[in-house]
N, C-alpha and C positions, 0 to 999 in steps of 0.2 A: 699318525699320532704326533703332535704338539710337545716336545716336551720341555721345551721354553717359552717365553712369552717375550712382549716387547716389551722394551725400556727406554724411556725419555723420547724426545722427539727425533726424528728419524735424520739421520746425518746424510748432510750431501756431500759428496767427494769425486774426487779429481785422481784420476790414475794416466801419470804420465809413462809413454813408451820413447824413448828415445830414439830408437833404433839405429845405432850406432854401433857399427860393423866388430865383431871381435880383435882384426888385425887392425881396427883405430882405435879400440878402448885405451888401450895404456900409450899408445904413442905419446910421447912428451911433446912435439909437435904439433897433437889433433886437441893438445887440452884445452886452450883456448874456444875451441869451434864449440866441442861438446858446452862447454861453459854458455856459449849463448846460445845454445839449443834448447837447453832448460832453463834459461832466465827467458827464453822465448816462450817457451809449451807451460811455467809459470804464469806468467805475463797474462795468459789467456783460460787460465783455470778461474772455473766462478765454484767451487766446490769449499766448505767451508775445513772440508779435511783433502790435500792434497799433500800426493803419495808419489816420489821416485821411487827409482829400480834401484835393487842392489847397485851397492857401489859407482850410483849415475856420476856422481865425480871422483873416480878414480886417485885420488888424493890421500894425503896426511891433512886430517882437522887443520890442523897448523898452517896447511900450504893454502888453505879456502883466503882466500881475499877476504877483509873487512869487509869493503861495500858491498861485498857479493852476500853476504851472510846477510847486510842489513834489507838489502834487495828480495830477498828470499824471504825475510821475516817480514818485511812490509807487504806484500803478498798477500800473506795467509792471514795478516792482521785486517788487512782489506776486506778480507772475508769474512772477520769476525773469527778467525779459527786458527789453524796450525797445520804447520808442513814436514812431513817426514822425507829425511832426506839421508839416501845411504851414501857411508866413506869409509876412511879408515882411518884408526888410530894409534900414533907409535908411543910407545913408554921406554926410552930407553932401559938400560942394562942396570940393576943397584949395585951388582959388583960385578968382579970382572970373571967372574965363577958361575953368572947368569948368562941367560940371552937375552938381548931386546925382544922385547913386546911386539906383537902386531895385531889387532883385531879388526874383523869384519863386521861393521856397526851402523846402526841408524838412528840417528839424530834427529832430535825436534827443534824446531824455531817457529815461532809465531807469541799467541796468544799467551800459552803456561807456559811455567818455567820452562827450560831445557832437560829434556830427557835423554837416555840414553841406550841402548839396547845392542849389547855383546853377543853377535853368534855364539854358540853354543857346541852345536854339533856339526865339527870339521869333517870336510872330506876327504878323506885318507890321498894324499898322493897328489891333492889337487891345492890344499887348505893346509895339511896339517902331515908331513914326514913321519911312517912309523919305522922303526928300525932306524933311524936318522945317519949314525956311522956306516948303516952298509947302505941306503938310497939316499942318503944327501948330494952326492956330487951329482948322481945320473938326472935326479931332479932341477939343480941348482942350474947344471955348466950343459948338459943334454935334451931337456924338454924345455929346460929356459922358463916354466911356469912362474911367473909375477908373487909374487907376496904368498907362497909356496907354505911357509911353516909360520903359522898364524898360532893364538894363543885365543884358547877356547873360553868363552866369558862363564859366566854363572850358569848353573844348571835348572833354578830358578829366579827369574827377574820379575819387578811390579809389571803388571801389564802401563803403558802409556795409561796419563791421564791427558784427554785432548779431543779440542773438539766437542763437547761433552757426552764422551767417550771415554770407555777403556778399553784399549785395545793388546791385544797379545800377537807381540809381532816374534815372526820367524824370516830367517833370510835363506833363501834358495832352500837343497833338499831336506833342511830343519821341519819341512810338514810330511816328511814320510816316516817320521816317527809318531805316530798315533798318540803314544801312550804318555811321551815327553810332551805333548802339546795339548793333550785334554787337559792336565794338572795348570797353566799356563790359561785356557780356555774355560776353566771354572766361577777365575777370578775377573774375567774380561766380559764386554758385550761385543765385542767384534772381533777377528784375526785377521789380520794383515801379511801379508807373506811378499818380499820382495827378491827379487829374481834376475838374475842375467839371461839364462838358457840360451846366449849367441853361441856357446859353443857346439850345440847340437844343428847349428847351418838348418837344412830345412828337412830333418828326420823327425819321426813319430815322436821322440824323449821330449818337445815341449809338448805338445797336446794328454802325453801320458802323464806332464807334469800335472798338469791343468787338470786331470781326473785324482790325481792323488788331491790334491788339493782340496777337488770337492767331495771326497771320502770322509777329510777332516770333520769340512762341516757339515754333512751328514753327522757323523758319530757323536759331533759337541754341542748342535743345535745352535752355532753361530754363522752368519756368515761369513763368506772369507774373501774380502779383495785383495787384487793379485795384479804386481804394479812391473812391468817386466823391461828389458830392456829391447828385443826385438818380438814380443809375444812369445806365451799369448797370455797379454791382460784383459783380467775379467772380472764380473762381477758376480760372487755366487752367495745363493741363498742358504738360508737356514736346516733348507731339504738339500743340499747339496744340489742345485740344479742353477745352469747358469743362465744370469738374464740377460747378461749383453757380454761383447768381448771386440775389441778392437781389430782387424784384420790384421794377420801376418807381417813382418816385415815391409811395417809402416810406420810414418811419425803422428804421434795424434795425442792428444787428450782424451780417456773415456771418463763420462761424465754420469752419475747417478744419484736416486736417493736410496739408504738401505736404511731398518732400523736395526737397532743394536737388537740385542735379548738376553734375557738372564734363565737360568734355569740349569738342570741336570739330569743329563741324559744318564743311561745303565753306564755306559761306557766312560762318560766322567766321575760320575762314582766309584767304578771296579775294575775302569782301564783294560790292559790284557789280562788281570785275574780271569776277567769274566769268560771271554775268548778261552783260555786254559782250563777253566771246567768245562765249557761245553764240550768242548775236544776231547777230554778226559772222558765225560759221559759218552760220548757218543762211542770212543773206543771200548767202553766198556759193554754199552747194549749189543755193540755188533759182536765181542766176545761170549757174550751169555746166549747169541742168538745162533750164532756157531756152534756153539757146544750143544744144546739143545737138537740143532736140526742133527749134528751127527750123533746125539744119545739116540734121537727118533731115526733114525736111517740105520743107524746097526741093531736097530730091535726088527724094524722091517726085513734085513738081512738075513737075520737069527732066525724069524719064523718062518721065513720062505724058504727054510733050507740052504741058503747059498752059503753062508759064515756056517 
């Protein structure tokens, strides 16, 4: 069953993979290289929505080069369209009783204004310090983890307008929350999800990613492309079913057409409510079905003499 439909004319897009080793993402050394890796795999996108990977310039907005930005926006203007490009953003401290800001974010340049989109949902230990007085240091001075206590954006943001598209982007495991992203996916015609996953080397956790992912769009009736840094980037449908995906631990452009869709699944209307009554009901029939079979087994007991 269908429970969307399509909407406007079908978007082509561009999902670049870097693939750019984890112990050279942050090198302050390897920034330059990565920089022309993606004004490279740019350069050769013909997709009127082209999509980096979480945090493909490991940066503060700030530090992005002018020309680099304009190079990027000339791009996607070439294509008639718009480029989403993940970084990060610092806000300094307003008094000396706060902390500086960090957020993990992605960016638009091209055709519409500039957009904006704040992770939301940090990862404990990886993103965001809980306990911070008693795991700050072992985090900070011991795992050595990069941009460690970030600050979580809105829990509701516009979907992108772009492309003509609206999209609902999520960054890394921000789509394994179903129920924070149907609400985000009601308002959209497509989900965007961008991703690092180099820290899982070559373990099942990207390919698991890649199936949470197409759960999503199962559940929201969108589909969902997925722009990754070493895979695995892909393109999936509206049935949660993927049609193409770039090989592992490669450098490439995947290139498709998808159309948007509007509509509303059970699941974007009632979210986990719905999940929680079925679970409810069904605890409940197996309670009634229980009690019944042992009211009928101790009447069998009773008349056979044994009880």
């Amino acid at each position: 069953m269908d429970w969307s439909h399509p909407v406007g004319e079908p978007a082509t897009v561009s999902l670049l993979q870097g693939n750019i080793g984890q112990d050279l993402k942050f090198e302050p050394a390897y920034r330059e290289k990565t920089f022309a890796i993606y004004a490279d795999l740019v350069a050769k996108s013909r997709g009127r929505l082209i999509v980096l990977p979480e945090s493909a310039l490991p940066v503060f907005a700030d530090e992005v080069p002018p020309e680099y930005v304009t190079l990027l926006r000339s791009a996607a203007q070439h294509n008639s369209g718009d480029l989403l490009l993940g970084l990060f953003f610092f806000e300094p401290r307003a008094s000396v009783d706060e902390d500086d800001r960090y957020y993990n974010s992605v960016v638009t340049v091209g055709t519409a204004p500039p957009q904006v989109y704040r992770k939301h949902h940090l990862v404990p230990f990886g993103e965001t310090i809980p306990l911070k007085p008693v795991f700050g240091w072992f985090i900070r001075n011991v795992l050595a983890i990069p941009l460690a206590d970030q600050t979580p954006g809105a829990a509701y943001q516009e979907p992108f307008v772009v492309a003509g598209q609206r999209l609902a982007v999520n960054i890394c495991y921000e789509d394994a929350f179903g129920g924070e992203l149907a609400r985000r996916a009601a308002d959209a015609t497509l989900m965007v999800n961008v991703t690092n996953d180099a820290w899982y080397g070559h373990s099942l956790a990207a390919e698991q990613h890649d199936q949470i992912a197409a759960m999503r769009a199962l559940e929201t009736a969108r589909p969902m492309l997925r722009a990754t840094n070493t895979g695995i980037t892909s393109i999936i449908d509206h049935h949660g079913v993927e049609s193409s995906r770039l090989p592992w631990f490669t450098r490439g452009v995947l290139e498709g057409t998808i159309a948007g869709r509007q509509g509303v699944t059970p699941y974007v209307r009632f979210g986990d409510a719905l999940v929680v009554a079925l679970a409810l009901l069904i605890i409940a029939i197996t309670l009634f079905l229980t009690r019944r079979f042992q009211r009928k087994s101790g009447t069998f007991g009773r008349d056979a003499g044994i009880q």
